[in-house]
N, C-alpha and C positions, 0 to 999 in steps of 0.2 A: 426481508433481505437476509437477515441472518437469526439462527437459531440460538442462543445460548442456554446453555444446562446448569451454569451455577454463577451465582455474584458472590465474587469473595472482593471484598473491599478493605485494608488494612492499612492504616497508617505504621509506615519501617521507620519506625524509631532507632532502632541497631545498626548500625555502620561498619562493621568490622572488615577489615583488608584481609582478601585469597581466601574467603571460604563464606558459602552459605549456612545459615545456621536461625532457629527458630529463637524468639526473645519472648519474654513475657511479665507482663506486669500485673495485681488484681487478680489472678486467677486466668488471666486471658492471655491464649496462646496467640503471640502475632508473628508471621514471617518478618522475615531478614533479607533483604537483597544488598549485595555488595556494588559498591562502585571504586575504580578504579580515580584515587584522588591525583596521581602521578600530573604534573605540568606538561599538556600536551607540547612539542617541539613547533614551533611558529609556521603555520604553511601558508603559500601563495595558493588559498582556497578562492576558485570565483567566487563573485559575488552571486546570487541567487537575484533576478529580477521580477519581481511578484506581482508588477504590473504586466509583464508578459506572462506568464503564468496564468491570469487572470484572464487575460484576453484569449488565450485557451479555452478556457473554460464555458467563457461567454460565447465562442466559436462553434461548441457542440451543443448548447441549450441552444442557440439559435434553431437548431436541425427541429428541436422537438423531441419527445421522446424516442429515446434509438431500444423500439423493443426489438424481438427477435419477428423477422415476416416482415417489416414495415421499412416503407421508403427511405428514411431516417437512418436506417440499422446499416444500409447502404451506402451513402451519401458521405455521414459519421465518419466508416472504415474508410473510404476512399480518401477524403480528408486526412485522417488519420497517419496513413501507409504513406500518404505526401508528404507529410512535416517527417515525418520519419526518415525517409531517404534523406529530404535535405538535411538531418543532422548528421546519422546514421552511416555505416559503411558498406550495411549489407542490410537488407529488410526479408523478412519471409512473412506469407500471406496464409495463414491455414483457413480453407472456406469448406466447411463439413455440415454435415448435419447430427444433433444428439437429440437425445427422445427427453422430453420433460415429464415429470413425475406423472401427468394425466395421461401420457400416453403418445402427447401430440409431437413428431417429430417437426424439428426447430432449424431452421439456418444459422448458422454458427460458423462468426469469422475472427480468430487471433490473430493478432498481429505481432511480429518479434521485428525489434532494429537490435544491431549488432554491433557496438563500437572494438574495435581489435579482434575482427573475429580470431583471427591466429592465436589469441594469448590464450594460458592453458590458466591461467589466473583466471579468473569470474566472478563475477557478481552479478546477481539476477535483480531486479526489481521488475513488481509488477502488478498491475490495479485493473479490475474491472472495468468496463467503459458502458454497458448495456443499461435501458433504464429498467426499473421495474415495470410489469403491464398490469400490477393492483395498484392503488392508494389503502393497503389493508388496514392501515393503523389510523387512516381519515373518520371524518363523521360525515362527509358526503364526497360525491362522486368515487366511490371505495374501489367501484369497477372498473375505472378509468387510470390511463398510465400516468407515473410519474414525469415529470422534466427529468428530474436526478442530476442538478446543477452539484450537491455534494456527493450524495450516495452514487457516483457513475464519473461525473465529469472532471472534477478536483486532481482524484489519482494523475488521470491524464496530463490536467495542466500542468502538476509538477513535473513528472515526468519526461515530460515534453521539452520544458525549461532546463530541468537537467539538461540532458541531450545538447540542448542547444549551447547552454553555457560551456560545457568542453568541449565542444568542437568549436566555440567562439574562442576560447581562454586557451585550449591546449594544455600541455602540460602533463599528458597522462602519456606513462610512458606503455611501448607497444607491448609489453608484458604484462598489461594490468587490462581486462575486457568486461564489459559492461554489456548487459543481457535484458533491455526493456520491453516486458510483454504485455500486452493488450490483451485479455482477456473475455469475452463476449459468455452470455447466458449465464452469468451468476445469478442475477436476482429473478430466473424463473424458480420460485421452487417454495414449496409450502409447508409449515409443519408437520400437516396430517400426511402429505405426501414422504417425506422421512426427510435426513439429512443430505442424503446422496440425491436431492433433487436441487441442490443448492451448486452452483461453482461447476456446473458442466463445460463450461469451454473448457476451464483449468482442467477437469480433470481429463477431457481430451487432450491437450497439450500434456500430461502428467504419462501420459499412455504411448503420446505419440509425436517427443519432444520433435522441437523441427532441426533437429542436427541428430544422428545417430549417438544414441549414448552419450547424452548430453550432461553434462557435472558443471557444478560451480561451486565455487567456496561457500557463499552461501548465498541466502535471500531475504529481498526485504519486500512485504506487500503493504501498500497505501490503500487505505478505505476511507472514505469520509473525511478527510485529512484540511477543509477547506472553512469552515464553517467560524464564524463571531465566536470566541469563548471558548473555542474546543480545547480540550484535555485527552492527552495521549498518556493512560497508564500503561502500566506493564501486562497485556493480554496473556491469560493463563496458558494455554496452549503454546505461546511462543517461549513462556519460562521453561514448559513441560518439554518439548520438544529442542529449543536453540536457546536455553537460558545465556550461555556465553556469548551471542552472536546478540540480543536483547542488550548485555550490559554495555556490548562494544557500539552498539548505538545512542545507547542513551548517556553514554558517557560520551560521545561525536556531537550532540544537542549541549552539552554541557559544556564543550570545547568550544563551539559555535556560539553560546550566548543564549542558549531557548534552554534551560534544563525549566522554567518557569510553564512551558508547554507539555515535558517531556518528567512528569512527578515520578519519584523512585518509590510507587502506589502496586500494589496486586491489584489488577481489575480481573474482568469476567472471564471465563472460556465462551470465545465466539468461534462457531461454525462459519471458517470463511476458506478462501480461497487458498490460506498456506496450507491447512488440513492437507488436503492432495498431494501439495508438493512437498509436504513433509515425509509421507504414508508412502505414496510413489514414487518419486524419485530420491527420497532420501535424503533433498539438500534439504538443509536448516535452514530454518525460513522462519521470519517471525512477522505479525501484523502488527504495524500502528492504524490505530482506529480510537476515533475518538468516542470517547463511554463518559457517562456520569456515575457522579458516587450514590445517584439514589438506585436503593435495591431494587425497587417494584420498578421502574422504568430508567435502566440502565443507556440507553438510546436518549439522543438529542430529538427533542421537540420535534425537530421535523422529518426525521427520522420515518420513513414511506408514509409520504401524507405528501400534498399536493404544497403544501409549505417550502417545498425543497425547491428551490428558482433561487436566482443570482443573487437575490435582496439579505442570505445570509452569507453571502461569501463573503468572507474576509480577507484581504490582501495581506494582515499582517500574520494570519494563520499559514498561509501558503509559503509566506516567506520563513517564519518557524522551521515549517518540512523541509523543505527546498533547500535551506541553507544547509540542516544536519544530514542532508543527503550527502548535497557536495562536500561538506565536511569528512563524512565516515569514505566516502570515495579515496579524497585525496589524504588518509591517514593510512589507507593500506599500501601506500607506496615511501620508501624512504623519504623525509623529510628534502634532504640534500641534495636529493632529482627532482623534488616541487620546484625548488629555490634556482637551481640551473636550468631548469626545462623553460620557465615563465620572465 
């Protein structure tokens, strides 16, 4: 599902406030990431519900694997585009077709819901939902498709929960818009085939955003975001690209209560889905994905292997995300219009 080009793993011993800077002890140079210690101002943040969340999630492994060509891939979107309306203000449906690295042209459907579309404020979020159609990393059935209850389905169910919870809670004022897209045809794509065979829906939607000259303040992509044990460090590309928009999350997780999920760690550069929207349209966009600290297998256990079904979703992972979602949401808006709007 994804390619990565280097594991840089470092424990940030240095904490210094307003500035990045390299520390080192022993001869060994370690990065520095800065956190903002400032006491977040009290907000009426919804609650995240991770039992409904969950139940997302368990709503598209039910379908089966949702590859590209199959019944499932169908069924999935249409579901989908449903729960989306009912949170949502406005929904668009991209249904295209992009060519996969071997050649084969693919049916390829994004979905975008739209809360405030009017606000010139935005925030994008946006997670993959497709499964993969290898088990590559399996020791048998290799040729056969994943479920992708994490690697595919997780993103959504947060997601999804979002959505729902402020349109249940309110509270977001008509100047602040929120941008959640559905992504389709990520995890066609193979090493030998290059990097640009990875995140084709993205980078259709990256080409051919579905509002003219589409901007947001920035983005946030979910991958893998569901799983027993997972750990979100800080993915190299999102330092390289939105390290400011990286700190203002992971200091949202620290505000919320999960800085325990969300470590102030360098982890790997992953080939994923912000790539595009970083390169293309310019917004900052950073990945949470969860990674391990071992070098040689950077990836969770079940990470494209037929291991990947409901048995390792964790409710209290989804709740983690879900929460520093709504969190970093409701801190880009004056504290004072949480507290009178709710």
């Amino acid at each position: 599902m994804k390619l990565f080009r280097s594991i840089i793993w470092i424990n940030l011993t240095c904490l210094l406030a307003g500035t990045l800077a390299g520390c080192g002890s022993s001869g060994e140079q370690k990065k520095e990431v800065v956190t903002d210690t400032v006491q977040a101002k009290p907000l009426n943040v919804p609650v995240f519900n991770p039992d409904s969340a969950y139940s997302y999630v368990g709503a598209q492994v039910a379908l089966g694997p949702r590859t590209p060509g199959s019944a499932a891939q169908v069924e999935c979107a249409l579901w989908m585009e449903s729960k989306l309306k009912e949170f949502c203000d406005t929904v668009y449906k991209q249904s295209t077709h992009v060519t996969g690295g071997d050649g084969k042209s693919l049916p390829c459907i994004n979905l975008i819901g739209v809360i405030h579309p009017g606000a010139a404020k935005r925030i994008l979020f946006l997670t993959h939902w497709d499964s993969r159609p290898w088990a590559d990393q399996d020791t048998k059935d290799i040729n056969k498709p994943i479920i992708a209850a994490d690697d595919g389905g997780s993103g959504v169910g947060v997601l999804l929960e979002v959505a729902r919870e402020i349109k249940a809670k309110g509270g977001l004022p008509q100047s602040l818009g929120i941008d959640i897209l559905f992504t389709d045809v990520e995890d066609y794509g193979r090493s030998e085939w290059g990097e640009d065979s990875y995140c084709l829906g993205t980078q259709y939607w990256a080409h051919h955003p579905h509002v003219s000259g589409y901007k947001a303040d920035f983005g946030v992509l979910l991958d893998m975001v569901g799983a027993r044990g997972a750990q979100f460090p800080m993915e190299g590309f999102s330092t390289q690209y939105a390290g400011d928009i990286q700190q203002k999350v992971w200091q949202a997780a620290t505000d919320a209560g999960y800085s325990s999920y969300f470590p102030y760690v360098a982890g790997a550069d992953i080939t994923d889905d912000h790539l595009p929207v970083n390169k293309i349209t310019g917004i900052k966009t950073i990945d949470i994905i969860n990674l391990t600290p071992d070098l040689d297998k950077p990836f969770a256990a079940h990470w494209h292997t037929h291991a990947d079904v409901m048995d390792i979703i964790d409710k209290n992972t989804l709740k983690a995300v879900g929460q520093t979602l709504l969190q970093t949401i409701y801190e880009e808006q004056p504290a004072s219009k949480n507290l009178s709007a709710l």
